[in-house]
N, C-alpha and C positions, 0 to 999 in steps of 0.2 A: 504493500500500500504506500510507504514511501517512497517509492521510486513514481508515483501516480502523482503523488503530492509535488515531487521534484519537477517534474514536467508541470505541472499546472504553473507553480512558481513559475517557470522560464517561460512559459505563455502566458501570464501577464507580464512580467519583465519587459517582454518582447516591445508590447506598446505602451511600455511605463509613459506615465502622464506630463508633459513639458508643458512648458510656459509659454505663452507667445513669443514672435521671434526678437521683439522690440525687449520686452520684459527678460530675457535670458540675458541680451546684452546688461541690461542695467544692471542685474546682478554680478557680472562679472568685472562690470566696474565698479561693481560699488562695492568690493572686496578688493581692487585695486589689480585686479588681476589681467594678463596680457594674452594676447592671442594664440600668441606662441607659449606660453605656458602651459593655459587649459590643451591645446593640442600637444602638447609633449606629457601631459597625463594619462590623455586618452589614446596616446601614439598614434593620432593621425594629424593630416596636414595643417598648418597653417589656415590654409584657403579653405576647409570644409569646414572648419570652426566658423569661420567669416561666412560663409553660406548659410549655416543651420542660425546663425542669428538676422539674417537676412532672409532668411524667412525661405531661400530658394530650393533650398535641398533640407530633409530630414533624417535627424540621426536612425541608422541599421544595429541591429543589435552585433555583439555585445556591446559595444560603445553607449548605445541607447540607454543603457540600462545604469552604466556609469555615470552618464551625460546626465542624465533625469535625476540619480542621486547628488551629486552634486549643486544639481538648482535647489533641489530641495531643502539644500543643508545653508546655502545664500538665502534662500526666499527668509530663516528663519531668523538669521541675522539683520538682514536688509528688507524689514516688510514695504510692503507695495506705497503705503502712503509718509515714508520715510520721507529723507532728501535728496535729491535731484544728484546723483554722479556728476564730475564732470566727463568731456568725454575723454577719449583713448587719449587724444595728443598733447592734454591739460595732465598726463601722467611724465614726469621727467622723465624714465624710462625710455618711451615709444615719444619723442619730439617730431612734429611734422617736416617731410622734406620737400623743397620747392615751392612754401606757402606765406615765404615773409618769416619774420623772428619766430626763435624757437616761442614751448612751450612756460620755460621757469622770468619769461620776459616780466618786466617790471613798466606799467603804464606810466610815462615820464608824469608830471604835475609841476604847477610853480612852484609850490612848495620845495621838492625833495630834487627840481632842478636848480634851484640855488642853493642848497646844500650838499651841489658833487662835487664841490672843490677836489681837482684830482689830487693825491696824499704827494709831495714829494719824492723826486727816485730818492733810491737811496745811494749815499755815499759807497761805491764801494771799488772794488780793482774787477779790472774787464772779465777774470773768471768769477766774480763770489756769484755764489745764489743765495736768493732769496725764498724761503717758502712763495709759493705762488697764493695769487689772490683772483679771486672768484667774480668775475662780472655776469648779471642777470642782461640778455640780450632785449632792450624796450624793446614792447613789441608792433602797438600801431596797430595801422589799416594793413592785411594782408598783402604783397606783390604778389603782381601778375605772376603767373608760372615760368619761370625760365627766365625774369627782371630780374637785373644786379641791381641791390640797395645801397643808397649812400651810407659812409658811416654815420651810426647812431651818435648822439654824447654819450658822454660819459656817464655811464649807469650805479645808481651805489654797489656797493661793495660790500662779497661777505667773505669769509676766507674758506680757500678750497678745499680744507680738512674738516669744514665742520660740513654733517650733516645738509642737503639740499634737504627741504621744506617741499614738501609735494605738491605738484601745478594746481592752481585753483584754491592754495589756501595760506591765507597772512596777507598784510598789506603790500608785498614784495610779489605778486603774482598774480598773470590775468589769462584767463581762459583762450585759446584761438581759436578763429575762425572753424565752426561745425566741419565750412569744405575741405578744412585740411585734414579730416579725422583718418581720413584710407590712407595718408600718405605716410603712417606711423614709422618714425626710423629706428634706428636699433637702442635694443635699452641699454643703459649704459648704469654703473653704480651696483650690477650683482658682485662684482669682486671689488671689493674695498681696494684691491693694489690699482686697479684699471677704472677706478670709479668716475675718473674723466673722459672714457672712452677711448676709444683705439689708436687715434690721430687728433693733431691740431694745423689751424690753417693760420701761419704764423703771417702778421700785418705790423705795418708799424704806418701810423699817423699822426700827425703833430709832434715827435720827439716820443711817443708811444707806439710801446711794441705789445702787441695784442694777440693772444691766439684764442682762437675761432674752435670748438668743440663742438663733437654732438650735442644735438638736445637743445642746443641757443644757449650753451655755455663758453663765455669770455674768461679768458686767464689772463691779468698782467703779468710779464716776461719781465724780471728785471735782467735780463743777461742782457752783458753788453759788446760779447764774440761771437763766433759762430761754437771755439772750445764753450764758454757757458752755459750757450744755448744748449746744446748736446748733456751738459751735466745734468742741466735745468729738468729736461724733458724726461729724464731718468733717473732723480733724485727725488725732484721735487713734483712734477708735473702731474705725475700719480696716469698717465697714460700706458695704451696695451691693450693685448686683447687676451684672454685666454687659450690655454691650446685648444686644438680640434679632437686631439686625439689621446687616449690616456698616458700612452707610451712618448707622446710628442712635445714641443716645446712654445713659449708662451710667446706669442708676438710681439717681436719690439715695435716700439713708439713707432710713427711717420709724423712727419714736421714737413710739412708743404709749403714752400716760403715764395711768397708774392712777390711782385717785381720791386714794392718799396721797401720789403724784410731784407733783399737781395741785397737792395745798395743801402740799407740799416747796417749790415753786416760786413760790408765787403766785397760781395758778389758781382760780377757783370751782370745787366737783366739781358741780355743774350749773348748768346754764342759766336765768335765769327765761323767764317764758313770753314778754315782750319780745325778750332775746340770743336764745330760740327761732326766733322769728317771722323776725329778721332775718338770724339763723344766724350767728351773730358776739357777741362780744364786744365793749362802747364800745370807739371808738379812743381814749378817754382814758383805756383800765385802765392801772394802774400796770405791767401785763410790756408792754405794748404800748409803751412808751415805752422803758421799761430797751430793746427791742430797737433802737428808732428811735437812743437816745444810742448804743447799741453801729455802727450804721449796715449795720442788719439790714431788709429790706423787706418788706410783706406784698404777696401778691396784691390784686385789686381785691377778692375776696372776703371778706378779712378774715381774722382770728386766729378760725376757729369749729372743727367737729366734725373737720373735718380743714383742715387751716391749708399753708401752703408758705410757709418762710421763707427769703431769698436774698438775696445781693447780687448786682447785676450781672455778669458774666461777663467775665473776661478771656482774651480769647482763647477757647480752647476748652477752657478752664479754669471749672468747674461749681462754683458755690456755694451751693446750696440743700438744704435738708433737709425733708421731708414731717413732719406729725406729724399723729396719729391721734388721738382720745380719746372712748374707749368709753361714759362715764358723760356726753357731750353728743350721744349717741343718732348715732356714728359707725358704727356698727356695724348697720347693721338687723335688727333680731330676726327679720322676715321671711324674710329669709337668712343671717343668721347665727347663728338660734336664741340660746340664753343665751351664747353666745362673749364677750359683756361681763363675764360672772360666774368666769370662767374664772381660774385663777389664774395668774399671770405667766406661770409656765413654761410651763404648757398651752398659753395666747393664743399664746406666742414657735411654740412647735411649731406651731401651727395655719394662723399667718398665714405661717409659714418656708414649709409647705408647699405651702399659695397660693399663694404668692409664685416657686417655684420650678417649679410646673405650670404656671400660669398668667404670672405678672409683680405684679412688687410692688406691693399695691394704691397707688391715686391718690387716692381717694376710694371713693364707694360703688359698689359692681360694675355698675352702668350706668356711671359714668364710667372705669373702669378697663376695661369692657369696649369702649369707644370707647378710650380711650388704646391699649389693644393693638394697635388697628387700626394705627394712627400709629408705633409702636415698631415693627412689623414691615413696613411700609412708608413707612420717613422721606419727608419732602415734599425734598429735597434730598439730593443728595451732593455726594462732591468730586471736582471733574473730572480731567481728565488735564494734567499739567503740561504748561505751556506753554513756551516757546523759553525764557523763563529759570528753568524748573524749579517756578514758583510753580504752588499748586494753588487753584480759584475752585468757589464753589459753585454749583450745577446743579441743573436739575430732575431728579429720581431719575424715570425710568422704570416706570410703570406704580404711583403714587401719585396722590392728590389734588393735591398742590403744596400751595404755601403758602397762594396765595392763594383763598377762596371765591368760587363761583358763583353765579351768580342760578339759580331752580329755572326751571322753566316754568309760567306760572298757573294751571293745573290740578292741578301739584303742591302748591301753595301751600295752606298750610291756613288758618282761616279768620280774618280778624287782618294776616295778612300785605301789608309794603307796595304786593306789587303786586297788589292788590285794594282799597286805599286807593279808587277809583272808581264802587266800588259801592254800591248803595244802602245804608244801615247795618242796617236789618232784611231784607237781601234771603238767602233762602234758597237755597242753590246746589243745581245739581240734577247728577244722573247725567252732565249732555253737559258740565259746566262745573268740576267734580271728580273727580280720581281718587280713588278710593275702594274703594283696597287694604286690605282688614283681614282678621282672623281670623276662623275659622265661629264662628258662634253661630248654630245653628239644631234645631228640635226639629217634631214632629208628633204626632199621637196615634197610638197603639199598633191595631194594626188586630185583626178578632175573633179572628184566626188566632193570632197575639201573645200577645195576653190570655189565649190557654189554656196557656200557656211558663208554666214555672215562676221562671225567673229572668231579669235584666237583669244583663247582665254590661259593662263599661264595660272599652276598651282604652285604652293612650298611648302616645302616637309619642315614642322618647327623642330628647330633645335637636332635639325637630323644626324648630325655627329654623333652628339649625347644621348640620341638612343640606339646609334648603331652601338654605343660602346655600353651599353645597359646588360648586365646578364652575361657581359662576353669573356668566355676565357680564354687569357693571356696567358703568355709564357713568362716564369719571376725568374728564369736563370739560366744559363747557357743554352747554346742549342745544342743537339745529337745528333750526326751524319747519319742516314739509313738509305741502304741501297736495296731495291724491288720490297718497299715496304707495303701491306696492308693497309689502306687508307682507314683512319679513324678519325672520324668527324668530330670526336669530344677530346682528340688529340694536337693542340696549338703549333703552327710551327708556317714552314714553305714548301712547296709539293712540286715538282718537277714531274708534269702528266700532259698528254694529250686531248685537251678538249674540243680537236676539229671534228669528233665525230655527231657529237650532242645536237640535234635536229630540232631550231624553235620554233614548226611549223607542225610539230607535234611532243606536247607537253602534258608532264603529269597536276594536273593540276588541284588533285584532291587521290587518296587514298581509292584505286583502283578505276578513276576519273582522269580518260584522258582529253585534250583541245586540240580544237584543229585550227591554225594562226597562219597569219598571210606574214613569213619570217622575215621580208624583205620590208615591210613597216615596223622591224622592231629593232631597238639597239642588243647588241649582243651582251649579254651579260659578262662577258668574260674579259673583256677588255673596256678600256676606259674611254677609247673615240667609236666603241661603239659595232668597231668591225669582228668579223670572224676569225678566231682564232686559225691558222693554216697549220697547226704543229707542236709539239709540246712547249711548254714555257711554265714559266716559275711561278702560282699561286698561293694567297696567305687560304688558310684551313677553309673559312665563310666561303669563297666562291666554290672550293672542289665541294664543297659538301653539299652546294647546290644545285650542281652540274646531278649527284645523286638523288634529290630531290624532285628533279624536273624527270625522273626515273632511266635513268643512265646510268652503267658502270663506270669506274673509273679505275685507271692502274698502272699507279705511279711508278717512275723510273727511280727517282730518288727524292728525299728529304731532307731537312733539317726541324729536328721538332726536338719540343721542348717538355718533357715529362714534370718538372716542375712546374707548374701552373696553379693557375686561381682565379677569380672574378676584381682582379686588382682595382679596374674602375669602375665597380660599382658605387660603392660610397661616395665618389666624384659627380657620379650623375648625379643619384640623386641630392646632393648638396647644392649644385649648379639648377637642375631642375625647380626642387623647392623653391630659388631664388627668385629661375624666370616667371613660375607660378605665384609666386606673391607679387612680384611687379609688376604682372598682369594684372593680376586682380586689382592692385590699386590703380590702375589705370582703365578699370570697368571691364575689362574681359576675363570671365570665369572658366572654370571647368565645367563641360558637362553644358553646355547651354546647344539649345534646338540648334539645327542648321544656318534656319534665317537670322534666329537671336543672335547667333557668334560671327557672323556675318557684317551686322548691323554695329557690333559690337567693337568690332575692329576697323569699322571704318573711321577714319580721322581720330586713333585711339595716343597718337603722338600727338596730338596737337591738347589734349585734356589737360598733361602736364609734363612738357619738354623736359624735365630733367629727370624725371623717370622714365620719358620713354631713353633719354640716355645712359640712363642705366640697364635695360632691357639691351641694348645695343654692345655694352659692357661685356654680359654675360654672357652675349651671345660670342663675342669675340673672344672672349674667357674660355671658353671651347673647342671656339677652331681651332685659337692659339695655341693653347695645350695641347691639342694633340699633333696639331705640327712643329711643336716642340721637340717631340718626340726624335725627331731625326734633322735634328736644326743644321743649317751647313757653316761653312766656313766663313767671318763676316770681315774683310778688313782687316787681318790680320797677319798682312806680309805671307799668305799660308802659297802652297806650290803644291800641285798633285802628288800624291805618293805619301806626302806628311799629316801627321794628326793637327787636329785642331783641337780648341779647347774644350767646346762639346765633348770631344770622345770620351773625358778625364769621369764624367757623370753614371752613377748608374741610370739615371733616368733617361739618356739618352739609347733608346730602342727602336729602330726602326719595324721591325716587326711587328712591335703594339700597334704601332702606327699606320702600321699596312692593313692587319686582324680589323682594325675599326673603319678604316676606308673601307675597305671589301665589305665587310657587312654593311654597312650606309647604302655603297653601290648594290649590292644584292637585294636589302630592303625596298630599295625603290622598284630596280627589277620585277620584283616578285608582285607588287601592288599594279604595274603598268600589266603583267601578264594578266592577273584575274581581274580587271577590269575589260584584257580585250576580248577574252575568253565571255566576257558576260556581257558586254553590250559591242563590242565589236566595232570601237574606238579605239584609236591607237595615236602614240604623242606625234608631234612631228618634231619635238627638240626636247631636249635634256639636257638642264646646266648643274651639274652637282646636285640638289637639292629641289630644284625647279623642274617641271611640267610642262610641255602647252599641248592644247589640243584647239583643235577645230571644233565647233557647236555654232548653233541658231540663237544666241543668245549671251549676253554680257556678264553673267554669274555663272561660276563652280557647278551651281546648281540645275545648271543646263545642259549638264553631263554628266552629270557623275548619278549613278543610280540610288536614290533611296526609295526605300517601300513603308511607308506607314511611319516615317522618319527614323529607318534604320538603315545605314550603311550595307554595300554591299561588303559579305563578311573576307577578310582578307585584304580588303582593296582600300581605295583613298578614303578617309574619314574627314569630316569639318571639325575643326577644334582645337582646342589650344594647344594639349597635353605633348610633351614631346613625339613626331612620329604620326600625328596627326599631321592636317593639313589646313594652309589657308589660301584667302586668294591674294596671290601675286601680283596681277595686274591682266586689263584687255587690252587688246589694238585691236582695229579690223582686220578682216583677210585683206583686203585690199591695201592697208599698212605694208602688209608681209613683205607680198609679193612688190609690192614699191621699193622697197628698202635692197630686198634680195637684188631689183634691175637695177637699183641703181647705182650699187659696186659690184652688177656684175659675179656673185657670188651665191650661185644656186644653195649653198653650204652653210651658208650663213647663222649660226645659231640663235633663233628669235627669242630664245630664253630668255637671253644675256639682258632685251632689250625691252620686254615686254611690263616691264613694272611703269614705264614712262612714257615707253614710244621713241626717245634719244639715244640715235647711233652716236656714239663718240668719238669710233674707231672701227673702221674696216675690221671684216674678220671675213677667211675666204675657205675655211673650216677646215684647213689643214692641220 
């Protein structure tokens, strides 16, 4: 009978009873509690939490059952006819970004602005510090989204070791604007050592030197070198970020210094086109020395657009600090759009929030998206003490290690020492290179096409970071095998024959085969698209799918790697989470209908430019990391045949590199198959990530099949989540084919072009 009673339990449980979606919210703030809190309770996302109080989606058991206990236990604390919460961004924690002053902002008055007399500096020699002191950012009328603000005055002063007073309460605090509530930045103050957040955006005006923090928090800087400043930001500053990973290490400071901090300090505010080229500053400027007398070190890299300054470590005691500087083109416009023009506070809010989705930049989002990898899987930990309690450090399980691998020479790109042997103009071919990369492939429009009125172009979100979702990698050398057995759950490079695989008859389901017009498809096997003629060198993902498409396969040789694991897992989804919350603050959800996500995204950059450049961040956070992976020679006096400084890395892997290309490339593949197998449309161009097809019609939705508003299964889907899809852009047919005459260039990939309609640059598809 109790086991009758236990089921009954779990069916009520099931639709335990919630609160409206308005009234869940207020409980959770009125317990002070964060979005990302409640959702690291319940171990789901960010963004579902944000939903089930928005009323769009409802919590599924078991969550449901926790979710409803929890309100419960608020509603008893916090009854309905209590006090008014403030909202999310009125919590220091979660400070708005891109909405005007933070959250802990202080409303100027006559009164308490003629009693800011600013305090005198203080007497002191170019290194002393000072404890730092705490300015509340006024906060005013909200900016425009993506507007630089003048400096504020001078705000009173409280000191940055005591306690912040929570937004919304004391005479020192004013609530912000409602619209800025989604744009919640990262919380800052859970670790007392990091309670000023991760980064500061170092200013100086009027003879004051001002740093800019999460949240709308100011710190006067008494340092008056660039050695001080560095003391400052690591003695006194209380800046950092926590590690990612148990085993891992705690983030040093970033100090992002302005063009006026620059020449406060010492600094050129730009580079000539020499310090450019060599991406440094002489080691004979005069702060390069002030740090060497102070017995400050640089990287081999040098003092340039992002510097690391440190002393050796004692113990496990950390002495370095990062520094950023936006006007020696630290910043890529490419990814970070105008983010150098930003005003202090802005930049502080921008990068806080990066830095909190993602991890505090290292450099530029190729190398920060390589550092993640390492910060969530340290090459070491510390072991289990031994008979006299000491603890030694270890290789961490299912990392790279410390030390770098040799590739295998097909992995080897071209340059590399172990190819030093070959002729020096020898051109390498399919059997002797792997040669994993992205589609780039196109064809001409057939007559059937040409009578469509439109080319509508799709993109796969975030398609890198879901090729690399689930995928196992190789964590350590590789193994030569000759007439090996192909194993599909076995990571490595495959030297096989896949001229015999026929895409004009595919397996397209489990004893299900298709019959395809193979001359309208790009070949899966190669990256422009053509027919393999012969054996050549493939990572695991395409041979396995050469299998899949129901083909044997049977390798001549290998190099695989028995040591393996799901290494970028953790990666995705850390990067994912990020792009999904900054979605969401920018009004595109998960899970939303067809036309809603549609609607949703249209003009979803213009809501609030500096989230969508954050979106753009992450997205290049991605690529970059993974073509990190196998980074080349840059400027380095290098000469074929020699190592460059890459190779010194373990995380330098060409093979990871190639295992996530091939799967991206094959994931697309397989979506363009069972769509033409089911409605018997097929692309006319493929750029990496991008689509396009011919249809009667300016939306996605005039192609792609749904039934009762569900996707065709296997095939292109609308939506956000990585691996989904959105719309890219239309042109007419008659664009097309104008563009293709007018250089002349049947080949033309309309992929490239389709998001705007602006050729740039000939392309003649070779």
């Amino acid at each position: 009978m109790s086991e009758l009673f236990d089921a009954v339990d779990a069916l009520v449980a099931s639709r335990s009873a919630l609160p409206p979606p308005a009234e869940r919210k207020r409980l959770r703030q009125g317990h002070g509690l964060t979005l990302d809190e409640v959702a690291a309770a319940l171990r789901v996302r960010r963004a579902t939490v944000s939903g089930w109080e928005a009323g769009r989606t409802e919590p599924r058991p078991p969550e449901r059952d926790a979710y409803a206990r929890m309100l419960k236990q608020l509603s008893e604390l916090y009854p309905a006819d209590g006090p008014v919460p403030a909202e999310d961004t009125a919590v220091p924690e979660e400070p708005a970004v891109g909405a005007g002053p933070g959250p802990s902002a202080v409303e100027p008055t006559q009164d308490t602005v003629a009693s800011r007399a600013p305090a005198a500096p203080p007497a002191a020699a170019p290194s002393a510090v000072e404890p730092a002191r705490a300015r509340a950012v006024p906060a005013g009328p909200a900016a425009e989204p993506g507007s630089t603000t003048p400096h504020a005055p001078a705000p009173a002063r409280v000191s940055a070791g005591a306690p912040r007073p929570p937004a919304g309460v004391g005479p020192m605090s004013r609530r912000p604007p409602a619209s800025s509530a989604r744009t919640a930045a990262p919380a800052v103050g859970a670790d007392p050592r990091f309670e000023n957040g991760p980064l500061a955006v170092v200013d100086a005006v009027e003879g004051q030197v001002l740093a800019y923090c999460v949240g709308g928090l100011v710190l006067d800087v008494p340092a008056k070198s660039l050695p001080a400043l560095v003391e400052w930001a690591l003695r006194e500053a209380r800046l950092g970020q926590p590690k990612l990973s148990g085993s891992g290490k705690d983030a040093d400071p970033l100090l992002v210094l302005t063009e006026a901090a620059l020449e406060r300090y010492g600094l050129p505010v730009a580079l000539t086109e020499q310090e450019r080229l060599a991406g440094r500053i002489p080691e004979g400027h005069k702060v390069i020395k002030q740090l060497t007398r102070a017995n400050w070190q640089l990287t081999k890299r040098g003092f340039g657009p992002w510097g690391r300054v440190y002393r050796p470590a004692q113990g496990s005691e950390r002495s370095c600090v990062q520094v950023c500087i936006p006007s020696w083109d630290a910043l890529d416009t490419r990814h970070w759009a105008d983010a150098a023009q930003l005003a202090p506070a802005d930049l502080a809010r921008l990068l806080g929030l990066y830095a909190s989705r993602v991890m505090t930049p290292r450099g530029s989002t190729a190398v920060t998206g390589l550092e993640l990898m390492t910060a969530l899987h340290p090459p070491t930990r510390a072991s289990r003490p031994d008979a006299a309690g000491k603890r030694y450090s270890e290789h961490n399980p299912g990392s790279l290690g410390r030390d770098p691998v040799d590739c295998a020479p097909c992995e080897a790109p071209d340059g590399h020492p172990l190819l030093a042997g070959l002729p020096r103009f020898h051109q390498r071919t399919p059997a002797e290179v792997l040669m994993e990369e992205a589609y780039d492939w196109a064809r001409p429009l057939t007559d059937t096409e040409c009578l469509h009125s439109h080319l509508v172009g799709i993109d796969v979100n975030m398609a890198f970071a879901a090729g690399a979702n689930g995928l196992t990698v190789g964590l350590g050398a590789p193994e030569h095998v000759r007439q090996p057995v192909f194993d599909a759950k076995l990571p490595g490079s495959w030297l096989v024959d896949l001229s015999h695989v026929d895409l004009s008859r595919v397996q397209v389901a489990k004893d299900t085969w298709a019959q395809l017009d193979a001359s309208l498809l790009p070949s899966p096997f190669t990256p422009g698209g053509e027919h393999p003629t012969g054996p050549a060198w493939y990572a695991t993902p395409t041979v396995a799918y050469a299998v899949e498409l129901g083909y044997d396969v049977h390798p001549v040789e290998a190099y695989v790697r028995r040591d393996n694991g799901r290494y970028l897992d953790a990666w995705y989804q850390r990067l994912r989470d990020a792009y999904l919350a900054t979605m969401a603050d920018l009004g595109v959800h998960a899970d939303l209908p067809p036309q809603e996500f549609l609607a949703a995204m249209d003009g979803y950059r213009h809501r609030d430019p500096q989230l969508a450049t954050l979106v753009s961040a992450i997205k290049a956070t991605v690529k970059g990391g993974i073509g990190k992976l196998r980074e080349r020679p840059r400027g380095e006096g290098w000469k074929p045949g020699q190592p460059w400084r890459a190779l010194a890395r373990p995380t330098w892997r060409p093979d990871i590199r190639a295992a996530v290309i091939s799967r991206t490339r094959i994931n697309m593949h397989r979506k363009i198959v069972k769509h033409a197998a089911f409605t018997g449309q097929y692309p006319v161009a493929v750029l990496s990530d991008c689509a396009v097809y011919a249809c009667d019609g300016p939306s996605p939705l005039d192609f792609l099949p749904y039934r009762d508003g569900k996707p065709l299964p296997g095939g292109f889907k609308l939506g956000i989540n990585p691996g989904l899809v959105k719309h890219e852009g239309t042109q007419s047919v008659l664009w097309g084919e104008g563009v293709r005459e007018q250089f002349d260039a049947p080949g033309l990939n309309l992929a490239r072009y389709i998001k705007d309609g602006t050729v740039t640059h000939t392309d003649n598809g070779e």
